[in-house]
N, C-alpha and C positions, 0 to 999 in steps of 0.2 A: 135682789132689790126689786121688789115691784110697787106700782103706786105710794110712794112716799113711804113705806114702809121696809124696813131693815131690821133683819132676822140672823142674829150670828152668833157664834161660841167666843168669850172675851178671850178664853186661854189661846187660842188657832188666830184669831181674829189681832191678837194683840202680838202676835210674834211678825207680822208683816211691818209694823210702824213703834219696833223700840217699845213697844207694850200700849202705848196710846189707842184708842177705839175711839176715838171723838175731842173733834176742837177741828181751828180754822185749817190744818195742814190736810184734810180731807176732802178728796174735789167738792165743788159747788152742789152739782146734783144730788150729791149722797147724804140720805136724812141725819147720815154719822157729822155731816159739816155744823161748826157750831164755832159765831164770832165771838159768844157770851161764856162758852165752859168745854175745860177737857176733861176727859175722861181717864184713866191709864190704869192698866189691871196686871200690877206686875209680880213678879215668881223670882223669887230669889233666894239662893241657898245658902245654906246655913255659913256664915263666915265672910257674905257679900258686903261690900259696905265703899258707901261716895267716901272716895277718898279727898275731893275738894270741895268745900261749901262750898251751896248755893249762896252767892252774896247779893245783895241788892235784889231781890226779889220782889219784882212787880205783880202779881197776882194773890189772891188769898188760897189760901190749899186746908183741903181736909182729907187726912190721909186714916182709911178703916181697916181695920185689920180682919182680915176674913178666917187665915190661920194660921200655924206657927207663932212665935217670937219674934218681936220686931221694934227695934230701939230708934225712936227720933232725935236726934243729938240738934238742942236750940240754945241758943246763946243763954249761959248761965246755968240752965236745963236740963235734964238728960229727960226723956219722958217713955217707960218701957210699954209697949203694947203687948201683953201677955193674953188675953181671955177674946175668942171670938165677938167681935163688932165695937171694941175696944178704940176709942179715936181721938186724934189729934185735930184743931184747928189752928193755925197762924197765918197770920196777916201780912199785909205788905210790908215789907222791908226787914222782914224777921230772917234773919241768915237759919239754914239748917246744915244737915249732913242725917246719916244712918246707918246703923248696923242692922243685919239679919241674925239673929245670934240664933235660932233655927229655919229649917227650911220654912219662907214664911210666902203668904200671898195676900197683896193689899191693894186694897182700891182708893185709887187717889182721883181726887176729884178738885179742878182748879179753877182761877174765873180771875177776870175774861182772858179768855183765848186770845196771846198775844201771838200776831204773826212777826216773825224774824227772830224772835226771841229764843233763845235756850241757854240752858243753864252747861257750864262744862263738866267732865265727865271728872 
């Protein structure tokens, strides 16, 4: 990191913080710090899948799929992410879950960056 600027690989960068690269859980000085939006670059393989809703979901999320197969499971919904940059948005209070139904990698993008908050596993 020099001069306000940050230079990093997501895949390397995302395995130190649960797959997250930015939001408020990133100290103050580092240009990754952000109280508006996180970031998260995650890799999961084929068969991965939240086995508990997210419920009560305070933030809005927009989840891209970059590649593989990758199923957002929303209330009533199921919605398949199959074709490179393929995306979901949902809003606050929308419960989800996921499957990986192949090895897949997606970039989730969420706002604002809520401190204390997390979803269980």
């Amino acid at each position: 990191m020099s001069g306000g600027v940050y230079v990093g690989n997501a895949g390397k960068d995302a395995a130190l913080d649960r797959g997250w690269i930015l939001g408020h859980f990133k100290d103050v000085g580092d240009p990754r710090h952000s109280a508006d939006v996180e970031i998260k670059w995650g890799v999961h393989p084929r068969g991965e899948e939240r086995l508990r809703w997210v419920e009560g979901e305070e933030r809005t999320a927009l989840l891209v799929l970059i590649s593989g197969r990758f199923r957002v499971e929303l209330p009533g919904r199921s919605v398949l992410l199959e074709e490179q940059g393929d995306y979901v948005v949902w809003g606050r209070g929308v419960d989800h879950s996921w499957y990986a139904e192949e090895e897949s990698v997606v970039l989730t993008v969420r706002w604002p960056s809520v401190p204390g908050y997390a979803a269980h596993s």
